[in-house]
C-alpha positions in Angstrom: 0.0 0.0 0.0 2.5 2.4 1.0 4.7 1.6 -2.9 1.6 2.0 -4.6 1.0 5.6 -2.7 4.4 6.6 -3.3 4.1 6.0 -7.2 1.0 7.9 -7.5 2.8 11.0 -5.7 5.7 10.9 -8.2 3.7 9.8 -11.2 3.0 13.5 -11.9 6.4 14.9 -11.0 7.7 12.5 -13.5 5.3 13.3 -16.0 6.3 16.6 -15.7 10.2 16.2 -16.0 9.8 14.1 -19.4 7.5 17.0 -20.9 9.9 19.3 -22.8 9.2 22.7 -22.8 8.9 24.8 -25.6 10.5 28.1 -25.7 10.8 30.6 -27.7 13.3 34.1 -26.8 12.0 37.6 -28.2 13.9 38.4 -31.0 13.8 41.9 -33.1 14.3 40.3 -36.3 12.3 36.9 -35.8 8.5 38.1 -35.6 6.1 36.1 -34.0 4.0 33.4 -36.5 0.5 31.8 -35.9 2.3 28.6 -35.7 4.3 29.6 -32.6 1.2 29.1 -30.9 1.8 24.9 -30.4 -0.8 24.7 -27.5 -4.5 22.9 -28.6 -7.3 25.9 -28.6 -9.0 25.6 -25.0 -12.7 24.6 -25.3 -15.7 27.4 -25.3 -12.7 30.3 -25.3 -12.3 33.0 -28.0 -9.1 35.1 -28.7 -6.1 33.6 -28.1 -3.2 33.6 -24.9 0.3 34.2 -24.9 2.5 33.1 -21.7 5.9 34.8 -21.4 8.2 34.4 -18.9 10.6 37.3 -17.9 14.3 36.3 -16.1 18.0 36.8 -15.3 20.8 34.7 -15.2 24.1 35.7 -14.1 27.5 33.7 -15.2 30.8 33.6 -13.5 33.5 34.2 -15.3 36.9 33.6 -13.4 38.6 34.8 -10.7 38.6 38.4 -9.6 36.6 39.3 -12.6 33.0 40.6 -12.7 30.1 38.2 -13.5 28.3 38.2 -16.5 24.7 39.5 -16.2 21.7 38.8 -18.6 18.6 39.0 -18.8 15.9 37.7 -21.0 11.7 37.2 -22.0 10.5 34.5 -23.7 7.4 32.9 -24.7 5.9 29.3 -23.8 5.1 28.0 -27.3 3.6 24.8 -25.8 1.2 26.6 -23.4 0.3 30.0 -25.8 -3.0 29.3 -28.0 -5.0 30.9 -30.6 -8.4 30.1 -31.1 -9.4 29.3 -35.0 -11.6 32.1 -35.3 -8.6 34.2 -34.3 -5.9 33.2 -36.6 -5.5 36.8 -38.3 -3.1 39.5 -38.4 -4.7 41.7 -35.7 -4.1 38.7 -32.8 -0.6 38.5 -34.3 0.1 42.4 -33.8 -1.4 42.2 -30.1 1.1 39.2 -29.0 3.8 40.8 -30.8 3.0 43.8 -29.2 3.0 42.2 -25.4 5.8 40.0 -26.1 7.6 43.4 -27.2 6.7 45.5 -23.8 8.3 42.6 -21.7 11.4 42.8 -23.8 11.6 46.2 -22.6 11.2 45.7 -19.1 14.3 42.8 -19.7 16.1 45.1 -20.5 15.1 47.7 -18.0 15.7 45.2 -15.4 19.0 44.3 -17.1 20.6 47.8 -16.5 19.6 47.6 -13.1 21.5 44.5 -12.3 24.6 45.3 -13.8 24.8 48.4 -11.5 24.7 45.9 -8.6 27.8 45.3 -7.0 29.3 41.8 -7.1 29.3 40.5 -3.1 27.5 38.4 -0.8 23.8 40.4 -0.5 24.4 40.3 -5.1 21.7 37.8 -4.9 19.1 39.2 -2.6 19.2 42.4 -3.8 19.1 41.3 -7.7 16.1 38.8 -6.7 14.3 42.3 -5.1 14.7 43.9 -8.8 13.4 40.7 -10.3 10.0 40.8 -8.4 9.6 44.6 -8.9 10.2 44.8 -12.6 7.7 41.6 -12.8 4.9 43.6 -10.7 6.0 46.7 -12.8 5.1 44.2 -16.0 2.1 42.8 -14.4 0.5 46.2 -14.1 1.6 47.4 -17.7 0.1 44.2 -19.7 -2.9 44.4 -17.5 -3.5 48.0 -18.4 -2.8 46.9 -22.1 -4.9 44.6 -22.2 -7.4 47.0 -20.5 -6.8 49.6 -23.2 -7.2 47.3 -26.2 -9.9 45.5 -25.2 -7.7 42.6 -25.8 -7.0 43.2 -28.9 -10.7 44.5 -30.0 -9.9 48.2 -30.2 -8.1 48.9 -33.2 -7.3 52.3 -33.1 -5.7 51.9 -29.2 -3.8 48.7 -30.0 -2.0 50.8 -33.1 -0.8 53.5 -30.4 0.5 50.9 -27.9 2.4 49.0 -31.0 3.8 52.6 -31.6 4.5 53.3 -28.3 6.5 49.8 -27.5 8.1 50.4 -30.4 9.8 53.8 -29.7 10.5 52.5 -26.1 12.0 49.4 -27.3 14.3 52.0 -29.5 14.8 54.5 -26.7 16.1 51.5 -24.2 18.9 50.0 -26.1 19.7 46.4 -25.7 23.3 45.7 -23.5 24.6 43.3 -25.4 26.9 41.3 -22.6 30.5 40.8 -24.4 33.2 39.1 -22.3 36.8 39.0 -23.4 39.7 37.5 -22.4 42.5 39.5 -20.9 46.1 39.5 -21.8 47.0 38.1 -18.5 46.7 34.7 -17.7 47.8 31.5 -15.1 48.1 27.8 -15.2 49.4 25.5 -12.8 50.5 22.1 -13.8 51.2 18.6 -11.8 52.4 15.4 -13.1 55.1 12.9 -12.7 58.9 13.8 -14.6 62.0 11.2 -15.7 65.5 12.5 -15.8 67.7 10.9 -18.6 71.4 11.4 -17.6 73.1 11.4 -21.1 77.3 11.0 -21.2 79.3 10.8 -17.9 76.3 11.0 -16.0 74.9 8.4 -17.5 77.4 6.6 -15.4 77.3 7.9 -12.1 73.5 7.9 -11.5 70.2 5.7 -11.6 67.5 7.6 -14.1 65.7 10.1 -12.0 62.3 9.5 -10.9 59.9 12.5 -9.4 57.0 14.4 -8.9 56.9 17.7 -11.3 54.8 20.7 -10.6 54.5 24.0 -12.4 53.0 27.4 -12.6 52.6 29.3 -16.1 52.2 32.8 -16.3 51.0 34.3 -19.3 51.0 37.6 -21.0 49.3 37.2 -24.5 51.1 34.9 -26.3 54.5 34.7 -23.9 54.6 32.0 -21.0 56.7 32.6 -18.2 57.5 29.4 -16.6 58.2 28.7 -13.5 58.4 24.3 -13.1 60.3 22.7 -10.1 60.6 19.6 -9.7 62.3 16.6 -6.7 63.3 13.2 -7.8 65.0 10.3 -6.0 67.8 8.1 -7.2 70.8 6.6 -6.5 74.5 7.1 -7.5 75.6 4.3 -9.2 79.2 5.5 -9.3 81.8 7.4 -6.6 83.0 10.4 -7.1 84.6 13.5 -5.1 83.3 17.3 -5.0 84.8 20.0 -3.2 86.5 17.3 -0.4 83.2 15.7 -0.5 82.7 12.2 -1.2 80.0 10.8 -2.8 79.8 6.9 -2.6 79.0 4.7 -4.9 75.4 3.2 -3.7 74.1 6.6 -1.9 70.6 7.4 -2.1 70.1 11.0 -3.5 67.7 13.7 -3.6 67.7 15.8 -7.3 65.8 18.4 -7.1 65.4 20.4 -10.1 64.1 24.5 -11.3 63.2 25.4 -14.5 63.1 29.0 -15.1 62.0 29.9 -18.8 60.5 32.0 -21.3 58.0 30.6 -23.7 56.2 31.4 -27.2 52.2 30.2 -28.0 53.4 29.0 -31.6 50.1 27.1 -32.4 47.0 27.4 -30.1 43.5 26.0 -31.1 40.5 24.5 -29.5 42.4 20.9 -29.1 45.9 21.8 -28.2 48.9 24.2 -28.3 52.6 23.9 -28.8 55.1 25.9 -27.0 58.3 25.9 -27.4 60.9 27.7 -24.7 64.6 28.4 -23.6 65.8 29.0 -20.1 67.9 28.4 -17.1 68.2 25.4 -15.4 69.2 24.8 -11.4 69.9 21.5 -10.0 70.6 20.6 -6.5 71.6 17.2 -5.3 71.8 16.3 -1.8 71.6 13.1 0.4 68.2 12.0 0.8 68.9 11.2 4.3 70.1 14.3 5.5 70.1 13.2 9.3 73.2 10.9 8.6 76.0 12.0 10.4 78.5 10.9 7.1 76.6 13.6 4.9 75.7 16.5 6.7 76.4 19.6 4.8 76.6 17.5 1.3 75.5 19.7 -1.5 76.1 19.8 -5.2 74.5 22.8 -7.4 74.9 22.8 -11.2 73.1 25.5 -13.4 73.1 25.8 -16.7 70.6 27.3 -20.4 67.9 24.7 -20.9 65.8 24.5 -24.1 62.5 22.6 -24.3 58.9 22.4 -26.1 55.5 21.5 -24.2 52.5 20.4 -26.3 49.1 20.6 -24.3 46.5 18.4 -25.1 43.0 20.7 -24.4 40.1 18.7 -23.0 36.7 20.2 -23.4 35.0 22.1 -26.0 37.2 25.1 -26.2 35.5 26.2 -29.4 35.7 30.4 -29.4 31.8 31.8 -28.9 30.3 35.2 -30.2 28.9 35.7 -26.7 31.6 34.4 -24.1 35.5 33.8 -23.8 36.9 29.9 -23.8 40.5 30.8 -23.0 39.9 29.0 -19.9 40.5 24.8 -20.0 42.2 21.7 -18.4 45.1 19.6 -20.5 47.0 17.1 -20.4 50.8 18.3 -20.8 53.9 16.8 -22.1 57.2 18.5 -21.3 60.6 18.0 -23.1 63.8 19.5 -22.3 67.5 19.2 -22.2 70.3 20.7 -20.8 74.0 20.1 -20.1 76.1 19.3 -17.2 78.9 20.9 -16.3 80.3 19.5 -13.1 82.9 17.8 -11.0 83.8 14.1 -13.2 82.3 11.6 -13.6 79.2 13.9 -12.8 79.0 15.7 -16.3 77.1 15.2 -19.2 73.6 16.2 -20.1 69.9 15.7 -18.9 66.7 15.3 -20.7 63.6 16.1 -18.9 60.6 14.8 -19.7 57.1 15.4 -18.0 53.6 14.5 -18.3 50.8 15.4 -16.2 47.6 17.3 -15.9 47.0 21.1 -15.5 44.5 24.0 -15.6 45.0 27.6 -17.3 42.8 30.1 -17.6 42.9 33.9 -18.4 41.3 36.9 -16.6 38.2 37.9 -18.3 36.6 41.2 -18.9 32.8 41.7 -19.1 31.4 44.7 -21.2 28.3 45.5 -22.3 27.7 47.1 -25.9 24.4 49.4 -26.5 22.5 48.3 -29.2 19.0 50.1 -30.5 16.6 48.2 -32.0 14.5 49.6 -34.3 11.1 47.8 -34.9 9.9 48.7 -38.6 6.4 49.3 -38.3 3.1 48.9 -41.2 1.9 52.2 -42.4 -1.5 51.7 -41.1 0.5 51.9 -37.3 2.2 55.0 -38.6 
């Protein structure tokens, strides 16, 4: 008894969910059609009825950049109805005409959200607007309908379709445009192999580590900033500064990359960027409490030149109506550099890294005025 009561509680809900609604958005260009009008004619009713549905959304963008604010009407296609004798050009003008006042008051209520500053009562206080710019609407379609006679009055629904039409002009639309700024920040985090070419390749196990890494970007030149700590072990002796380093000692590489790198190739799937820069490496006993290797250190620096190719996940496609310079990827890293040291530690290294990172660019939110101008027939003129 109790499933059975449960499923004829949710029967609706779920009815509901699976019904798609039919929208359409107020446009200046796209007039309204008799076969917008998708819902069946209502039994012993005349006329016709347009639901609309006025609204605000409000998109971040990134860090410490404004929000995007928009607002919007639209119209219920799947609930609006005309009846059959209605179906004319005169029921056509009075929807168009309603559907046009609430495209004003969008926009009204538009410029009064963008003045809202961006903090913790945004929300409240842009939900206040919402509900005042609705009863504003409510009273204005009710007195239009009043006017018109619903459409009846021929001569009055000419002067509203005049009227809307000159407010529509004399509120312009603010078109919201964000763009990407020149600056921008990625981090990265992956694993990293050192390959010890000549020499080197003698005196040390291959490398293993954890490699981290923060881009900053300024259009298309990286800065790069990408340390890295490994472990390994020396497979061969050698001395440095009366230091000796025995065969069999477990080491700790650690390893900074400072460079300077060019966006060669960027698209929505991946970018390439090669890079030259300076190289630090600091080797010291991994077990720095032994009593045998206190105050061991070895630092070798030297010009490094490497290319990264980011793989972008995502649709990073470029859109009219928003920036996509922000993404994750998957990164490869390549690099080498030479060794200049103490012998048998001397030689060369290849770095290689692969990993997963972010990067995303500060974004800038604009609004453009645009005025619409509604051509009108000469009988409205």
């Amino acid at each position: 008894m109790n499933r059975l009561l449960y499923v004829l509680l949710l029967s609706p809900l779920l009815a509901s969910a699976q019904a798609t609604i039919d929208t359409l958005h107020w446009s200046a260009t796209r007039r309204l059609q008799l076969t917008d009008f998708h819902s069946p004619t209502q039994p012993g009713l005349g006329g016709s009825e347009f639901y609309y549905q006025l609204g605000y959304e409000v998109r971040p963008t990134s860090l410490w950049s404004e929000p995007a604010v928009d607002a919007y009407c639209l119209m219920f296609r799947n609930l609006s109805w005309i009846s059959e004798t209605a179906k004319n050009d005169r029921t056509l003008t009075y929807n168009q005409v309603l559907f046009d006042l609430v495209e004003v008051h969008a926009r009204l209520m538009k410029a009064k959200l963008i003045t809202l500053r961006a903090d913790r009562h945004f929300k409240q206080r842009a939900k206040q607007i919402e509900y005042l710019t609705n009863s504003e609407l409510g009273s204005e379609v009710n007195r239009f309908r009043g006017e018109t006679g619903g459409g009846d009055d021929q001569e009055a629904l000419l002067r509203w379709q005049r009227q809307v039409a000159i407010r529509l002009y004399d509120t312009p639309d603010l078109v919201t445009i964000v763009r990407s700024s020149k600056i921008g920040f990625g981090i990265f985090a992956g694993g990293g192999s050192l390959l010890p070419t000549g020499p080197l390749a003698g005196t040390i196990s291959t490398p293993l580590g954890i490699a981290t890494g923060l881009d900053i970007a300024f259009r298309r030149t990286i800065l790069l900033l990408h340390p890295t700590q490994y472990t390994a072990q020396l497979t061969q002796a050698f001395k440095h500064q009366n230091q000796s380093w025995e065969d069999g000692m477990r080491v700790r590489p650690s390893l900074l990359e400072v460079g300077v790198g060019r966006i060669l190739y960027d698209s929505p799937r991946s970018r390439f960027i090669p890079y030259v820069g300076y190289r630090l490496l600091d080797l010291s006993p991994r077990d720095r409490n032994d009593e045998r290797y206190k105050g061991f250190s070895l630092t070798n620096h030297a010009p490094t030149v490497g290319v990264i190719v980011d793989i972008k996940l995502g649709d990073n496609t470029q859109k009219p109506d928003r920036s996509e310079d922000s993404f994750w990827f998957v990164r490869t890293k390549l690099s080498v550099s030479p060794v200049q040291a103490t012998a048998p530690f001397s030689g060369g290294l290849i770095n290689l890294q692969v990993g997963l990172g972010g990067f995303g660019r500060i974004r800038k939110v604009n609004y453009r005025t645009e005025r619409t101008a509604i051509p009108l027939p000469s009988s409205a003129l």
